[in-house]
KOLKOLZA-499656 format. One record per residue (C-alpha): residue in one letter; x, y, z. Coordinates in nm, 3 decimals. Layout:
<rs>
- A/X/Y/Z
...
</rs>
This chain:
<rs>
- X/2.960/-1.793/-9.013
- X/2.981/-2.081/-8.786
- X/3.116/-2.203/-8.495
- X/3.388/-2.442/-8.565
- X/3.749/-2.315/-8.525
- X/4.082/-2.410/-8.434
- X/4.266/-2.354/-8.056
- X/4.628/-2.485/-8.031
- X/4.613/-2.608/-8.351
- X/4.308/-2.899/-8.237
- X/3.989/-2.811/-8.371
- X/3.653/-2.703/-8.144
- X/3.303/-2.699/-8.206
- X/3.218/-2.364/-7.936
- X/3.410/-2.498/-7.672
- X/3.418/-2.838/-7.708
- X/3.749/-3.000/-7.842
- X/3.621/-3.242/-8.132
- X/3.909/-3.506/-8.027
- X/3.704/-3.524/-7.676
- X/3.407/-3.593/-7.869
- X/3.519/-3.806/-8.103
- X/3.657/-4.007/-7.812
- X/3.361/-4.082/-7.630
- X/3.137/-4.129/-7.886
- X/3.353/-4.308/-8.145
- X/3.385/-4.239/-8.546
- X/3.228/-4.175/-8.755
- X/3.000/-3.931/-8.649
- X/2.814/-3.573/-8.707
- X/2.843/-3.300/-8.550
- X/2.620/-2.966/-8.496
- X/2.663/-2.646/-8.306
- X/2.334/-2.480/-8.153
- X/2.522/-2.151/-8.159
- X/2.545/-2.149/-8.516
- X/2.219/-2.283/-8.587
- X/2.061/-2.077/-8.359
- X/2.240/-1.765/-8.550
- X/2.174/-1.881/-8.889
- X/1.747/-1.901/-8.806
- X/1.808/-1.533/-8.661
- X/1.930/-1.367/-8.907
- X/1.709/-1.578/-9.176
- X/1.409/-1.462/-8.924
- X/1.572/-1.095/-8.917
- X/1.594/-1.036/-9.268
- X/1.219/-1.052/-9.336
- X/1.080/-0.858/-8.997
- X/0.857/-0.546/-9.023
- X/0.609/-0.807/-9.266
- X/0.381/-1.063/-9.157
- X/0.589/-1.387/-9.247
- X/0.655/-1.723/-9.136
- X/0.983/-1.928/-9.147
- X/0.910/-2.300/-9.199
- X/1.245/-2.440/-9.206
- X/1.289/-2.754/-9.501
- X/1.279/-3.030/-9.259
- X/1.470/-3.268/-9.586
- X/1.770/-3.113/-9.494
- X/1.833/-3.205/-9.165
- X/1.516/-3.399/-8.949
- X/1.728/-3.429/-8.626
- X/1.404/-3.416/-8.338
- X/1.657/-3.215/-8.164
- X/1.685/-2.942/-8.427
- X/1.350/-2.897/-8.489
- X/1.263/-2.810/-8.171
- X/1.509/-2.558/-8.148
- X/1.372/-2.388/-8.450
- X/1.026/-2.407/-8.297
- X/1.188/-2.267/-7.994
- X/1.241/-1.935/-8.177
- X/0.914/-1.951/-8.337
- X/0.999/-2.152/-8.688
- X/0.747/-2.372/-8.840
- X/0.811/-2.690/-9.083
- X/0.797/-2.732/-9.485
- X/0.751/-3.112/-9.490
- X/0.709/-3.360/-9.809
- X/0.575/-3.658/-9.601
- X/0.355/-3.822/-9.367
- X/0.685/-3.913/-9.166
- X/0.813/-3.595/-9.188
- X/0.468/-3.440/-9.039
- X/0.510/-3.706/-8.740
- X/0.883/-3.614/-8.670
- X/0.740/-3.219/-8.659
- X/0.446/-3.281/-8.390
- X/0.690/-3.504/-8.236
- X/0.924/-3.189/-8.183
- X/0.652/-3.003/-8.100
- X/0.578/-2.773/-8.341
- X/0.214/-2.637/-8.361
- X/0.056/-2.826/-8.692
- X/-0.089/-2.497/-8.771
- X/0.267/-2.408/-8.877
- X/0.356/-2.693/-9.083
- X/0.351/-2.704/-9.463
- X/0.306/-3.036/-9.669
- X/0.464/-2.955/-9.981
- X/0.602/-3.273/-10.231
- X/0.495/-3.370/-10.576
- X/0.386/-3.731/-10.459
- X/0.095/-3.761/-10.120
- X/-0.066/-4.023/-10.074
- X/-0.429/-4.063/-9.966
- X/-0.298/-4.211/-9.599
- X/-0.078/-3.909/-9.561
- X/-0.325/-3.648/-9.684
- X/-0.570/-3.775/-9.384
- X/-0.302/-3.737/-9.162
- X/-0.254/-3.403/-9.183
- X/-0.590/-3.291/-9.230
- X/-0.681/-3.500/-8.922
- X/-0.347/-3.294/-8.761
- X/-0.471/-2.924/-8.865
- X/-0.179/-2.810/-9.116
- X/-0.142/-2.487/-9.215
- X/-0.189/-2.544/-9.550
- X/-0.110/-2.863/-9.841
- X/0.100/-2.705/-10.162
- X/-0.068/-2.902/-10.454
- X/0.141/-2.995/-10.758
- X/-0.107/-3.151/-10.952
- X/-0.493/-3.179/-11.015
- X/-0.510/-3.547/-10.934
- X/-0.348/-3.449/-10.636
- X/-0.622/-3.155/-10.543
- X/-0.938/-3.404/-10.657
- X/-0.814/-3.649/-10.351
- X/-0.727/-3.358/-10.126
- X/-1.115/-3.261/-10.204
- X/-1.236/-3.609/-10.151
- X/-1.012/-3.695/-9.817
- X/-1.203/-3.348/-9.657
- X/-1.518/-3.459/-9.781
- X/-1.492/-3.783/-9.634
- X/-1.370/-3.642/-9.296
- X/-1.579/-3.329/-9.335
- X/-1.339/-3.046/-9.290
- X/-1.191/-2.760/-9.524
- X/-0.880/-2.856/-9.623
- X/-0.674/-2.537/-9.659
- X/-0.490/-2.561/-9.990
- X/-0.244/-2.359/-10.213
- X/-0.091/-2.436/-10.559
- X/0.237/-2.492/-10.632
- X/0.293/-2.298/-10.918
- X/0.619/-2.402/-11.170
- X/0.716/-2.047/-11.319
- X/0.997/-2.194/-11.575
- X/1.258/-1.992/-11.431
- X/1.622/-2.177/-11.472
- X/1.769/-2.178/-11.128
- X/2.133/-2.222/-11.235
- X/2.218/-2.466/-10.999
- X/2.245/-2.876/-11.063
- X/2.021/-3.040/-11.256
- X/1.915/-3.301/-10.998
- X/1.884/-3.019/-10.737
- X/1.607/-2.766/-11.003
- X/1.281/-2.754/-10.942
- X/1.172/-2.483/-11.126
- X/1.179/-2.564/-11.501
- X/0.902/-2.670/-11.734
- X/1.081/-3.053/-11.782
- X/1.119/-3.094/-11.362
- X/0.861/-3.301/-11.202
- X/0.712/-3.015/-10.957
- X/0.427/-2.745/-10.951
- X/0.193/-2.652/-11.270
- X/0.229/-2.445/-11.540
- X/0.052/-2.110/-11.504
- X/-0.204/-2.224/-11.759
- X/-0.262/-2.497/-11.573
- X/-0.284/-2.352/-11.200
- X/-0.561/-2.070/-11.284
- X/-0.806/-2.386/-11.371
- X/-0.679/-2.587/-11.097
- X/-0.773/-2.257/-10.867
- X/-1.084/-2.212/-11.076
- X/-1.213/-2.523/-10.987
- X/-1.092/-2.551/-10.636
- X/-1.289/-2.217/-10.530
- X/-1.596/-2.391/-10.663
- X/-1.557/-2.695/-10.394
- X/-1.684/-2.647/-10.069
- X/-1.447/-2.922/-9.906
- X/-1.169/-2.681/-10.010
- X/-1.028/-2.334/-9.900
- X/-0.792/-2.169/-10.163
- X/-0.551/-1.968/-9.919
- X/-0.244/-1.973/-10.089
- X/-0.017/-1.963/-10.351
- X/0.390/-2.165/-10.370
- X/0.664/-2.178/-10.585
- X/1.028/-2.297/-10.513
- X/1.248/-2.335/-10.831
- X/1.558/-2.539/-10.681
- X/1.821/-2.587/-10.419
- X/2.159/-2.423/-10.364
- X/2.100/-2.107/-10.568
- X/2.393/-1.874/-10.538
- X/2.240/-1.551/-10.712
- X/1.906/-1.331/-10.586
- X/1.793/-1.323/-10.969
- X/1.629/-1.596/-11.035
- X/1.413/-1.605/-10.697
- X/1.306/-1.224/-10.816
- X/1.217/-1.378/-11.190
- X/0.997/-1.631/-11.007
- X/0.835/-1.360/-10.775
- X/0.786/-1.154/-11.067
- X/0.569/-1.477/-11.258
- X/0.374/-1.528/-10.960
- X/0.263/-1.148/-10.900
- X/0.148/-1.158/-11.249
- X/-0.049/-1.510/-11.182
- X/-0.161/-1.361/-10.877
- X/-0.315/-1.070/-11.050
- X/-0.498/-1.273/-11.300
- X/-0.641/-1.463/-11.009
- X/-0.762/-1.165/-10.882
- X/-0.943/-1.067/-11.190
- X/-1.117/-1.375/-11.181
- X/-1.239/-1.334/-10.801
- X/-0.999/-1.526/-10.670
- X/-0.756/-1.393/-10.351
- X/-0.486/-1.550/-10.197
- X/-0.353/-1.474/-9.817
- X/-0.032/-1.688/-9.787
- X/0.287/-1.671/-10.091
- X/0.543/-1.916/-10.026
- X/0.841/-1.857/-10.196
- X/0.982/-2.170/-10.107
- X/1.366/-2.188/-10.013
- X/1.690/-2.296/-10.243
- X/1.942/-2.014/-10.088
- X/2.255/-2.195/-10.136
- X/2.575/-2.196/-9.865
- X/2.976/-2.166/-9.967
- X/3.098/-2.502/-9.994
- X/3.435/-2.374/-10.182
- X/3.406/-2.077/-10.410
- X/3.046/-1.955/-10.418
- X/2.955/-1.640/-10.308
- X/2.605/-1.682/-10.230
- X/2.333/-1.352/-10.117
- X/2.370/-1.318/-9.750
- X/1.994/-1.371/-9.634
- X/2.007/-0.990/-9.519
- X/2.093/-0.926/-9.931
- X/1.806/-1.214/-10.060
- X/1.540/-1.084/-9.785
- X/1.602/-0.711/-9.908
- X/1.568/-0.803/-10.210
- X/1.226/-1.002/-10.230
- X/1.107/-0.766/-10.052
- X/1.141/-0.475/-10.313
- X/1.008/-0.656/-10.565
- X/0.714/-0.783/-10.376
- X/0.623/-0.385/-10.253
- X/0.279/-0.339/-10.098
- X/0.116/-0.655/-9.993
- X/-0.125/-0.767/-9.768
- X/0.029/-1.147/-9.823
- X/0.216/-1.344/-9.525
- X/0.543/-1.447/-9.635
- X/0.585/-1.815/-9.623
- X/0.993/-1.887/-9.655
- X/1.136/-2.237/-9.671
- X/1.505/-2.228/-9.597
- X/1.692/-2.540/-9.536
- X/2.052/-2.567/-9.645
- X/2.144/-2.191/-9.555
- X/2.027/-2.251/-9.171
- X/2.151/-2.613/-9.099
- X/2.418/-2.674/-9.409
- X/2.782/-2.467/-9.249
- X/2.637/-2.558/-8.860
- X/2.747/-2.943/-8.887
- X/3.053/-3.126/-8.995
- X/3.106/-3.513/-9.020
- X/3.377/-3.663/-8.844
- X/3.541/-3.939/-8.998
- X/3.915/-4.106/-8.884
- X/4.136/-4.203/-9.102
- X/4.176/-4.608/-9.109
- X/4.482/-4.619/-9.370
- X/4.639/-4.478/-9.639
- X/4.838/-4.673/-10.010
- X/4.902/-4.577/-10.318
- X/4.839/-4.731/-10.601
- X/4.985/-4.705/-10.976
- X/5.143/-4.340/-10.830
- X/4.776/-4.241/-10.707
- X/4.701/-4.159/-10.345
- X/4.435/-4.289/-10.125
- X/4.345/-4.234/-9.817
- X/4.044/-4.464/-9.683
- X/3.836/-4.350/-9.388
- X/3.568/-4.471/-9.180
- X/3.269/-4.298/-9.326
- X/3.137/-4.344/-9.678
- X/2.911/-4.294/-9.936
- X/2.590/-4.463/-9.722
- X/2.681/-4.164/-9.456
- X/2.718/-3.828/-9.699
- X/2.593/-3.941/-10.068
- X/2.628/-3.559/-10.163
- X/2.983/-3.662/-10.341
- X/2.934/-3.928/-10.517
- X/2.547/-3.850/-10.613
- X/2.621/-3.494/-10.708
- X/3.004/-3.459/-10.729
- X/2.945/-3.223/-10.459
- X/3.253/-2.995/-10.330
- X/3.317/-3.035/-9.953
- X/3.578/-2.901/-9.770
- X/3.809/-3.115/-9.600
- X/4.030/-3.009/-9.251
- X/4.263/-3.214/-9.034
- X/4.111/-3.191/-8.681
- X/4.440/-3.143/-8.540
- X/4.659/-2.950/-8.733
- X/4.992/-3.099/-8.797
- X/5.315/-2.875/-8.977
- X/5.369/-3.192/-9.193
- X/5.331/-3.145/-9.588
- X/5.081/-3.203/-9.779
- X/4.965/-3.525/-10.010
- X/4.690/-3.444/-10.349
- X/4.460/-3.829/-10.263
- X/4.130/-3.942/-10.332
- X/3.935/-3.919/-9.959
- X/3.721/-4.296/-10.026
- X/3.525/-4.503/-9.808
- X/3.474/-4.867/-9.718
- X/3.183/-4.931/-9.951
- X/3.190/-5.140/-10.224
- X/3.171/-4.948/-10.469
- X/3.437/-4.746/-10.685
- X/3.151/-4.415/-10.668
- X/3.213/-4.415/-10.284
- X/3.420/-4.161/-10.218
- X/3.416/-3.802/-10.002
- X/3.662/-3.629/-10.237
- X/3.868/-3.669/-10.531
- X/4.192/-3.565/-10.672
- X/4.254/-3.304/-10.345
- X/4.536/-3.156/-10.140
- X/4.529/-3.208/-9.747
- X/4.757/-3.236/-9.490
- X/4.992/-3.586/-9.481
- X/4.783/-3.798/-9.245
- X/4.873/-4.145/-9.102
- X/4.587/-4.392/-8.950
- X/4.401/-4.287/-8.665
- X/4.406/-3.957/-8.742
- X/4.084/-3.736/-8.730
- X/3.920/-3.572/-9.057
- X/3.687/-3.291/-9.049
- X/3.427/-3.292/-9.387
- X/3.255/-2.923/-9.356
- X/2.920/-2.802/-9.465
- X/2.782/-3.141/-9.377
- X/2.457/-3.037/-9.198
- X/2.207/-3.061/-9.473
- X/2.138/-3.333/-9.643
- X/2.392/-3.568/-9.446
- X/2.213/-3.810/-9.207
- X/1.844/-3.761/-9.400
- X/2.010/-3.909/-9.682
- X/2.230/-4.175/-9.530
- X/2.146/-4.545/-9.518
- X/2.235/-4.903/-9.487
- X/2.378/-4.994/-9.772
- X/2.657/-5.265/-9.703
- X/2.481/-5.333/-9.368
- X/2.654/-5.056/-9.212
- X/2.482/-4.908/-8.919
- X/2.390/-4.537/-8.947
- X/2.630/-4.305/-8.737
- X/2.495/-4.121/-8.448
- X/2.454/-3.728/-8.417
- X/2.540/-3.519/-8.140
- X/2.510/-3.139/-8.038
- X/2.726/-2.890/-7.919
- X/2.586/-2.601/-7.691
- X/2.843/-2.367/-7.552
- X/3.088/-2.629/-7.308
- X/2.864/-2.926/-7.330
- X/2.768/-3.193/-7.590
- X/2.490/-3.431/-7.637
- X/2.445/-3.754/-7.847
- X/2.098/-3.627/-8.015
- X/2.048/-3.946/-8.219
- X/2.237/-4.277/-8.117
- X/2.484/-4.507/-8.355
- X/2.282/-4.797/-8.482
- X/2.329/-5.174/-8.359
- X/2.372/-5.458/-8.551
- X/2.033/-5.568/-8.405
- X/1.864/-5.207/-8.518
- X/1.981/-5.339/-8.864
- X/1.727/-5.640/-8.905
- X/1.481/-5.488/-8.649
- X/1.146/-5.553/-8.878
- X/1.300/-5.877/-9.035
- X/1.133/-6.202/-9.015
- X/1.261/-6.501/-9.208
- X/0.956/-6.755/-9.284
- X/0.877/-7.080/-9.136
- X/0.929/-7.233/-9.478
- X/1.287/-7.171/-9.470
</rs>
């Protein structure tokens, strides 16, 4: 469900016409609508009520200052995987003491950070990672409240760059190895075991894997038990994927049902990490079109935004929907949607049917509001494109385009040269 729709054939996000938008703040551009992402955290919230739990929304999929606040608004807190990410959080304003730092890679500057910043709790994938966590408290004399990330080999079914959960990916610790890392954490008095975490990957489209990892964890949780060990927080991590074309992925009512039958009598709080499902169908990107050719009998049609602004395509051959913004009775072309980067990986779409367009026209790439802007960058020099809000008859430029000068702001060239 979202909140993008068509009106005489032009294209709205609530009641905003995107042509008006796209007018005043130029192309390319993304776009969000509070309405939807205010709906999506809702029923996300709605589907777990009735248990203690906490949502603590992925803040890699979409770090807008803007849009975290509004999920602290409603009461969210933040799953985070760096220092910067922790600063953006307190920055919006959510209470450290619902903020997460999960991430397979912390350094010793950001562990102090958020100790010094009262987190919730740090999700430990290693036990290099938990013998500086000990020595960072010791040093600054405080607890630090810790749970372990456990990896409970459970194949996601999703892409291989996007699965976390297996054996051969880079996050969390075997079960073997998480009941000595726990052993020895409860023996440190610089460190409070509260916890326990997985999350086995991103844009999972079935409930049956998430209940195969729930299933490994209540059996690691009961060997901790035996051992005298208790835990009072189980993440379960996110990964609940979104339609982008054909998927039909668990509505969070379905997934939340779900986890909670398996999981039955607990005194646990929930800890959920959803990212893509809240943010991913509430933004678009809106790109013009700057011409079209053909070449050897192939179609192209090149637009202003590229690779450096949504990298989903050409890093994951990721399906996104395309739509004119104003619909147009013309026929309909099959063309390879490319950018102006350099490079013959940049492109938005391959091989599709859409609407005939001619330059100038407006574009519409759906599903764009995770992982859009907090992967984009500079690459060619090309300043980042801004991001603005919808609420209800109103919009708001949330982040602003980039300037030349914002590109070499940080620069210095040498006296020696």
């Amino acid at each position: 469900m979202h909140h993008f729709h068509y009106h005489n054939n032009c294209m709205y996000c609530e009641d905003v016409p995107v042509p008006e938008i796209a007018q005043k703040t130029g192309t390319p551009f993304y776009l969000y609508s509070h309405a939807t992402l205010r709906h999506h955290f809702l029923v996300f919230q709605k589907a777990f009520e009735g248990i203690p739990h906490l949502i603590c929304f992925s803040v890699k999929a979409n770090s807008n200052l803007a849009v975290l606040r509004l999920f602290g608004n409603l009461g969210g807190g933040l799953d985070i995987v760096s220092g910067g990410e922790l600063f953006r959080g307190l920055k919006a304003g959510i209470p450290p003491e619902k903020i997460v730092f999960s991430g397979v890679g912390k350094r010793r500057d950001e562990i102090v950070y958020a100790l010094k910043s009262g987190i919730l709790m740090f999700n430990v994938e290693s036990h290099q990672e938990l013998e500086l966590i000990d020595r960072c408290a010791a040093r600054l004399n405080k607890k630090a409240p810790i749970s372990l990330r456990v990896n409970p080999d459970v194949d996601p079914g999703t892409h291989p760059y996007i699965s976390t959960g297996l054996k051969t990916n880079k996050f969390g610790l075997s079960e073997a190895e998480a009941i000595e890392a726990y052993r020895w954490a409860g023996g440190r008095p610089h460190l409070n075991v509260i916890g326990i975490s997985c999350h086995i990957g991103s844009q999972l489209t079935e409930v049956d894997p998430f209940l195969d990892a729930l299933r490994h964890v209540k059996d690691l949780i009961a060997v901790l038990n035996a051992s005298g060990i208790s835990v009072t927080y189980l993440d379960l991590g996110g990964g609940l994927g979104i339609t982008y074309d054909q998927e039909s992925p668990p509505l969070p009512s379905e997934y939340g049902k779900a986890i909670l039958e398996t999981l039955g009598d607990s005194a646990f709080t929930l800890i959920l990490e959803p990212g893509r499902v809240i943010v991913g169908n509430a933004g678009i990107l809106v790109t013009r079109v700057l011409y079209t050719k053909k070449s050897e009998g192939k179609d192209f049609v090149i637009v202003d935004s590229a690779m450096n602004d949504l990298v989903r395509p050409s890093l994951y051959g990721a399906y996104h929907a395309i739509e004119p913004v104003i619909k147009d009775p013309s026929g309909t072309i099959r063309a390879d949607i490319v950018g102006p980067i350099c490079e013959s990986g940049d492109f938005l779409a391959r091989d599709r049917k859409i609407p005939e367009v001619q330059p100038g026209d407006l574009l519409a790439i759906m599903s764009a509001g995770a992982y859009g802007f907090t992967m984009s960058s500079n690459y060619n020099s090309r300043p980042r494109i801004p991001e603005v809000m919808v609420k209800g008859n109103q919009f708001y430029i949330i982040r602003r385009r980039e300037s030349h000068q914002d590109l070499i702001a940080g620069e210095s060239i040498p006296d020696f040269l």
